[in-house]
Structures are given as C-alpha cells and as structure tokens.
N, CA, C and O atoms as a GROMACS GRO file, in nm:
protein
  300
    1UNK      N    1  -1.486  -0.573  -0.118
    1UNK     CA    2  -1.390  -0.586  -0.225
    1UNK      C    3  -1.247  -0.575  -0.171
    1UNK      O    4  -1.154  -0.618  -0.240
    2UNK      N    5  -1.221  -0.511  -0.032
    2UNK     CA    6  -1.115  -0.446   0.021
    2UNK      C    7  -1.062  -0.611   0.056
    2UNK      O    8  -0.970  -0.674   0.003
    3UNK      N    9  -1.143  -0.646   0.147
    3UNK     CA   10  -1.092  -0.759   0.181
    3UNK      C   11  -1.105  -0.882   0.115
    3UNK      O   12  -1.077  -0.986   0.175
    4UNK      N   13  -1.145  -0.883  -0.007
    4UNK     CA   14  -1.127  -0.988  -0.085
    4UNK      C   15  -1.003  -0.972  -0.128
    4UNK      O   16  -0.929  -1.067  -0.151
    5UNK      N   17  -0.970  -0.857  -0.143
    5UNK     CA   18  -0.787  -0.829  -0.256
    5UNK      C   19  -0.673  -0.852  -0.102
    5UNK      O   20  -0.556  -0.889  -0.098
    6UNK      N   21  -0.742  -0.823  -0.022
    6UNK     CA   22  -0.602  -0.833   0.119
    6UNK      C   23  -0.643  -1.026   0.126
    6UNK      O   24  -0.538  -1.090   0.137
    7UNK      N   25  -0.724  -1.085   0.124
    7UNK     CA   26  -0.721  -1.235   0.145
    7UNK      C   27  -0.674  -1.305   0.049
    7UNK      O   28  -0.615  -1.407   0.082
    8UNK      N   29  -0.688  -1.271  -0.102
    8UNK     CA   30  -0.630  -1.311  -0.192
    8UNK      C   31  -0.482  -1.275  -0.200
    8UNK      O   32  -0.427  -1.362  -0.268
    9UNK      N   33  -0.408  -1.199  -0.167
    9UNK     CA   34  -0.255  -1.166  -0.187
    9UNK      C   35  -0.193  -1.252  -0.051
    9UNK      O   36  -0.094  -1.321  -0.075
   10UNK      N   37  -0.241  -1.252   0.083
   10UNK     CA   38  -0.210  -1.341   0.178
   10UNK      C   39  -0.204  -1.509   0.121
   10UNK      O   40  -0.114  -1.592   0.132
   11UNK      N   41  -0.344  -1.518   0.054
   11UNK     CA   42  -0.307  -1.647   0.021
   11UNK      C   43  -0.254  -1.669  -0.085
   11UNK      O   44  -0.240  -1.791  -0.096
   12UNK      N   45  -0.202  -1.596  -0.206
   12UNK     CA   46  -0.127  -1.630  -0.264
   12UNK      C   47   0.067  -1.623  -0.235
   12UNK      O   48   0.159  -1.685  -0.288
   13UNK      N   49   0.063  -1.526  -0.135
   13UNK     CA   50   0.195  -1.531  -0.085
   13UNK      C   51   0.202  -1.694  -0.038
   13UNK      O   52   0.274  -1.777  -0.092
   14UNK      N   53   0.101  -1.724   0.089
   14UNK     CA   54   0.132  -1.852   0.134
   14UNK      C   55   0.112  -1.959   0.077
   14UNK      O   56   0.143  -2.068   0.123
   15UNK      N   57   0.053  -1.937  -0.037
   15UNK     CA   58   0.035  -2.102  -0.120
   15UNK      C   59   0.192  -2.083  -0.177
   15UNK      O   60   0.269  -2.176  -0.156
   16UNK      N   61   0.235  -1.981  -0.239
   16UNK     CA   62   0.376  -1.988  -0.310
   16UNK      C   63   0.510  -2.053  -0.222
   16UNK      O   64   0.591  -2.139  -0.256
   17UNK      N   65   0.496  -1.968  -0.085
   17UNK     CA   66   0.578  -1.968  -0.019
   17UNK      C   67   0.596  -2.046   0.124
   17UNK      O   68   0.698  -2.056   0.193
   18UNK      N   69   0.488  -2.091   0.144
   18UNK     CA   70   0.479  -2.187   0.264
   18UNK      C   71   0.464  -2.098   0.335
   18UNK      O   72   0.383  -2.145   0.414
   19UNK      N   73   0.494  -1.947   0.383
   19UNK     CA   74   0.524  -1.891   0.489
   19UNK      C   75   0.427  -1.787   0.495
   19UNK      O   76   0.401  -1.712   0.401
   20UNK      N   77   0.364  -1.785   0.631
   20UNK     CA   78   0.269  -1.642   0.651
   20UNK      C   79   0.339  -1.513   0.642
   20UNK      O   80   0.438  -1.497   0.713
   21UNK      N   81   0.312  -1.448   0.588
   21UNK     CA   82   0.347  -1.301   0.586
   21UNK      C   83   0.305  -1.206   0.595
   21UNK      O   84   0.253  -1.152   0.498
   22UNK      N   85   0.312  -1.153   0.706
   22UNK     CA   86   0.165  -1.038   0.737
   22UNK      C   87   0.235  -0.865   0.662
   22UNK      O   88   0.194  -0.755   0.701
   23UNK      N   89   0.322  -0.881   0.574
   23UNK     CA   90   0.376  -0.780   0.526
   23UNK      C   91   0.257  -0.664   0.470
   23UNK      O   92   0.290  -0.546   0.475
   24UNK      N   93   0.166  -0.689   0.436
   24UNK     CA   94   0.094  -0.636   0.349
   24UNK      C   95  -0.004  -0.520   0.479
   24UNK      O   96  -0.054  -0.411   0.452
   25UNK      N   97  -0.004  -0.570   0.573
   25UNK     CA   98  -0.096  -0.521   0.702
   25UNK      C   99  -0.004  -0.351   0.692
   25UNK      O  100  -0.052  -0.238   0.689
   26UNK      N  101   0.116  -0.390   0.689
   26UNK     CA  102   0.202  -0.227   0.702
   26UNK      C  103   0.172  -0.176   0.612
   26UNK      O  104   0.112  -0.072   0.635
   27UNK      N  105   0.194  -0.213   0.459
   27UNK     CA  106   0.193  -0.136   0.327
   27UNK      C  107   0.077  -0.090   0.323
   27UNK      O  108   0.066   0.027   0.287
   28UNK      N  109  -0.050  -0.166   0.359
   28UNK     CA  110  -0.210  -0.075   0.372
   28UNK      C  111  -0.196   0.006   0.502
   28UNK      O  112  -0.262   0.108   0.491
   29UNK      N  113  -0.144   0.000   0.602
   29UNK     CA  114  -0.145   0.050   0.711
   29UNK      C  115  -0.022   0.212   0.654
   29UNK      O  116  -0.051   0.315   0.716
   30UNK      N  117   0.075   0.225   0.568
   30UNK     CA  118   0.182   0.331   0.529
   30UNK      C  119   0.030   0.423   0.426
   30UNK      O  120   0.002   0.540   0.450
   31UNK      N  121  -0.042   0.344   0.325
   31UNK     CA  122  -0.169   0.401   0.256
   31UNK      C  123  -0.252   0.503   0.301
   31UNK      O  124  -0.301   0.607   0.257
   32UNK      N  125  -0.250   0.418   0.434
   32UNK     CA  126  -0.389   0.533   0.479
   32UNK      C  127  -0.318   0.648   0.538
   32UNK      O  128  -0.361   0.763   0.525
   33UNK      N  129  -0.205   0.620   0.607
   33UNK     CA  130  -0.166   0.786   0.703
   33UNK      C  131  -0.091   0.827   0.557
   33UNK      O  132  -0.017   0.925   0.558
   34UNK      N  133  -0.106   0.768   0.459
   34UNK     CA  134  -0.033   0.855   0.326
   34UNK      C  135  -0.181   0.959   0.261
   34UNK      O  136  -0.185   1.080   0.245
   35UNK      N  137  -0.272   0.870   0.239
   35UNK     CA  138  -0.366   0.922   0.218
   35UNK      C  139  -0.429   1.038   0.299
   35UNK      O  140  -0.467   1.132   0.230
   36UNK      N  141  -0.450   1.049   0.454
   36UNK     CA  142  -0.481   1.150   0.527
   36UNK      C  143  -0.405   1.274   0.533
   36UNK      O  144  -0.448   1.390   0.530
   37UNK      N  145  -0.239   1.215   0.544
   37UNK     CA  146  -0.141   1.333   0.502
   37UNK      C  147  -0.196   1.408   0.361
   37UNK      O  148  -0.227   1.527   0.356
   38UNK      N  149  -0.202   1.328   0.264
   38UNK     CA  150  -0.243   1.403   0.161
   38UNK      C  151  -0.333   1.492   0.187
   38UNK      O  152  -0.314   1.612   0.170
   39UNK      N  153  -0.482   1.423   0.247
   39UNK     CA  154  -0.597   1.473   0.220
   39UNK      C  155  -0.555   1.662   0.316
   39UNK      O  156  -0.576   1.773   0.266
   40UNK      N  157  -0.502   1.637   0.437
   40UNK     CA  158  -0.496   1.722   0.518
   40UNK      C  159  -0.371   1.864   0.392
   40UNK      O  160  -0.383   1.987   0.392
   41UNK      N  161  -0.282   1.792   0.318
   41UNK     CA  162  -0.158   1.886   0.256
   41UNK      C  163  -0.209   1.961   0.150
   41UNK      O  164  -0.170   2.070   0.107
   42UNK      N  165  -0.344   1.856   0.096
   42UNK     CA  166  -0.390   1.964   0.006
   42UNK      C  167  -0.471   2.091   0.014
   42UNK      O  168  -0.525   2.122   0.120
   43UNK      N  169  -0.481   2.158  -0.085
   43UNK     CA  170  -0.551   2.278  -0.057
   43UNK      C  171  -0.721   2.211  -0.053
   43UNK      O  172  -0.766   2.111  -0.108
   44UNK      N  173  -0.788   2.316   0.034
   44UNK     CA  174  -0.927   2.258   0.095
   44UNK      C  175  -1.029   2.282  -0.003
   44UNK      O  176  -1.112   2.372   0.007
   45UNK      N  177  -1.021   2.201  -0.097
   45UNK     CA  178  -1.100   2.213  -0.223
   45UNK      C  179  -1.174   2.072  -0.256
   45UNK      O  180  -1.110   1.972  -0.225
   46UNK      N  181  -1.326   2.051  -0.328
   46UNK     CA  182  -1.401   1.925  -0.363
   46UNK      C  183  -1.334   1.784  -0.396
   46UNK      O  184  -1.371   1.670  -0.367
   47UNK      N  185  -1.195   1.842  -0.484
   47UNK     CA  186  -1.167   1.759  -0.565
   47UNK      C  187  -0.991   1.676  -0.455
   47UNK      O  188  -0.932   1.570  -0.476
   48UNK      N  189  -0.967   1.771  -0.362
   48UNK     CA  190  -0.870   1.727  -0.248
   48UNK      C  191  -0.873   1.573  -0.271
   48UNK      O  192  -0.785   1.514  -0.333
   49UNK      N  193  -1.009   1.499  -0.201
   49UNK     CA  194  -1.002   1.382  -0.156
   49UNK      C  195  -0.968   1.307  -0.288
   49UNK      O  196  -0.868   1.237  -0.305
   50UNK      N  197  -1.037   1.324  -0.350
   50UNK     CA  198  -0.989   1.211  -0.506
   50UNK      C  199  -0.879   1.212  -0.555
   50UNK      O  200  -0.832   1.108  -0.602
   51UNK      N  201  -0.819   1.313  -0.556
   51UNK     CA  202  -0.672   1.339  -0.581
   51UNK      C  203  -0.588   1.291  -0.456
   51UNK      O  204  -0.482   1.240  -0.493
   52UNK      N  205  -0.598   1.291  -0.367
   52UNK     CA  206  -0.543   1.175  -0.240
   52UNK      C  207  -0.551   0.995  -0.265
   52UNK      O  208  -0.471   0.902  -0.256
   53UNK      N  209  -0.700   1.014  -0.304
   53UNK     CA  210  -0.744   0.868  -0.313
   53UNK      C  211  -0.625   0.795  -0.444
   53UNK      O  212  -0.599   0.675  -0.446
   54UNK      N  213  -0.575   0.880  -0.530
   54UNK     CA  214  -0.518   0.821  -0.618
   54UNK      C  215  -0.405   0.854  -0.623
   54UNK      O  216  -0.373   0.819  -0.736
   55UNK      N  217  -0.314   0.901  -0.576
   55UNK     CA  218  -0.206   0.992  -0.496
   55UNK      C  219  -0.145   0.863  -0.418
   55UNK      O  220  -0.047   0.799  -0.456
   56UNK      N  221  -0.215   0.839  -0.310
   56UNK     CA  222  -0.201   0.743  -0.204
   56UNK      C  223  -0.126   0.580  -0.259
   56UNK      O  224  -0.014   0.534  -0.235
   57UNK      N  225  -0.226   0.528  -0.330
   57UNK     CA  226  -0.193   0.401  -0.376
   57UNK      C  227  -0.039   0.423  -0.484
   57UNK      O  228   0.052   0.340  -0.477
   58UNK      N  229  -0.032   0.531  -0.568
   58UNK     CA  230   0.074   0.564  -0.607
   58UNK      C  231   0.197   0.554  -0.479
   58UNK      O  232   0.278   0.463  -0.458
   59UNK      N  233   0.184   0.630  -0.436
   59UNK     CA  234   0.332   0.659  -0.321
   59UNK      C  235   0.319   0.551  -0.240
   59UNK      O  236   0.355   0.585  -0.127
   60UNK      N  237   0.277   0.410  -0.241
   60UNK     CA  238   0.236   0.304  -0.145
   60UNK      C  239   0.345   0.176  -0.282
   60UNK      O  240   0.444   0.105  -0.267
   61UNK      N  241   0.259   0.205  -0.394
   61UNK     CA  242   0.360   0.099  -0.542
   61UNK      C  243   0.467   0.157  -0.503
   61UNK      O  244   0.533   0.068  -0.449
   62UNK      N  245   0.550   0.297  -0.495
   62UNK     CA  246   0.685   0.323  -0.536
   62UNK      C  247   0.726   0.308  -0.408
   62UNK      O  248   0.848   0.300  -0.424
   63UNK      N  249   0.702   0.297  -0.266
   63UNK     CA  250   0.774   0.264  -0.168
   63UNK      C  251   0.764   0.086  -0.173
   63UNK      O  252   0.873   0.031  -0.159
   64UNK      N  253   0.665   0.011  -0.189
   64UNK     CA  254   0.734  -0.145  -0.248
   64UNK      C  255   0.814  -0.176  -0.372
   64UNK      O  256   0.869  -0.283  -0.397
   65UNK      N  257   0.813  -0.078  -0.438
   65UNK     CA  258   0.893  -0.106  -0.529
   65UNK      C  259   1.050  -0.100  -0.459
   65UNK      O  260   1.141  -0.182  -0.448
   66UNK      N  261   1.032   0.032  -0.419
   66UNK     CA  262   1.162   0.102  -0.365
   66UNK      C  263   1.247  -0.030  -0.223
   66UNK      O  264   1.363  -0.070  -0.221
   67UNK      N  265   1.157  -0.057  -0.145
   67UNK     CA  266   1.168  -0.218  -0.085
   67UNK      C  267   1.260  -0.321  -0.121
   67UNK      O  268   1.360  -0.377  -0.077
   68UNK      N  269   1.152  -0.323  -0.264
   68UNK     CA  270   1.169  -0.476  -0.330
   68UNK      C  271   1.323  -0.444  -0.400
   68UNK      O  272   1.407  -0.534  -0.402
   69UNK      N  273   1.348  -0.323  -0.451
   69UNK     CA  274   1.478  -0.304  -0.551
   69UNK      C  275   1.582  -0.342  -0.419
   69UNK      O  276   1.651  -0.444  -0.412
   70UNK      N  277   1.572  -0.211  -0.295
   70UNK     CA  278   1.719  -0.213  -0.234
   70UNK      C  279   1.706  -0.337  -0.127
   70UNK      O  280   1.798  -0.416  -0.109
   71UNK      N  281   1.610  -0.342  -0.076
   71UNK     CA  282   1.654  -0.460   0.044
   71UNK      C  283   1.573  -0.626  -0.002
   71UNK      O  284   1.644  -0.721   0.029
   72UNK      N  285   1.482  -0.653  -0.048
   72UNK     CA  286   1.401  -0.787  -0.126
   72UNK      C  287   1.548  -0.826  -0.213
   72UNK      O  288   1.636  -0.882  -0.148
   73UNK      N  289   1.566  -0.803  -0.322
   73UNK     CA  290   1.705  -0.834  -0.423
   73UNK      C  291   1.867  -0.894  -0.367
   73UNK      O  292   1.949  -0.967  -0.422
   74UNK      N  293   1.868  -0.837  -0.257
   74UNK     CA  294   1.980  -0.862  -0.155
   74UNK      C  295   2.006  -0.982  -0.086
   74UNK      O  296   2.106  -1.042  -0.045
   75UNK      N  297   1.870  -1.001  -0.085
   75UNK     CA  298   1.856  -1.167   0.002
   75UNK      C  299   1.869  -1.297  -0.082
   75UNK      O  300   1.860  -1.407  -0.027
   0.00000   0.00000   0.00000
C-alpha cells in the first residue's frame, strides 16, 4: 500500500509537471527519524508506538506545509 501511495504522487507530480521530482524520498525519509525520535521521547509505555505512528505523519504535513507557505509561494 506504501508503495502504491509513493508511485502514485511521483506520477502524478510528473504527469502535471513534466519534471521528475524525487522530493517526496526526503519528506518520507524526515517521517521515519520523526517517528523513531518520537518512539524513543516517549515514555516506555504499550501505547508509545501508536501515538508516534500518528504523531509522525502530523509533524511531516506541517513541515510541507511550512515548505510550501515560505519557500514553494516565492517562486
């Protein structure tokens, strides 16, 4: 499923845009050491990892967002 959603956003960037963009390789690649940071910051309890797992993808939207507002808009 992982890599059906990373092949589908590649190819919809490049059908739109003509241009390859391997942007997305970092933003999953910022996810996971966001997610491990988490998993490791929280307290060592059952429910740690799930609360990472959804934690993670949060702080991954607001740093593309945060992207897209100050430096994407500029260009």
């Amino acid at each position: 499923m992982f890599l059906f959603l990373v092949s589908v956003g590649m190819s919809l960037i490049f059908g739109v845009t003509r241009i390859v963009n391997l942007a997305h390789g970092s933003l999953y690649m910022v996810g996971a050491y966001l997610m491990v940071t988490l998993v490791e910051f929280l307290p060592d309890r059952p429910w740690s990892f799930w609360v990472a797992l959804l934690l993670a993808p949060l702080g991954v939207a607001m740093l593309g967002g945060l992207i897209e507002v100050a430096l994407l808009r500029l260009i």
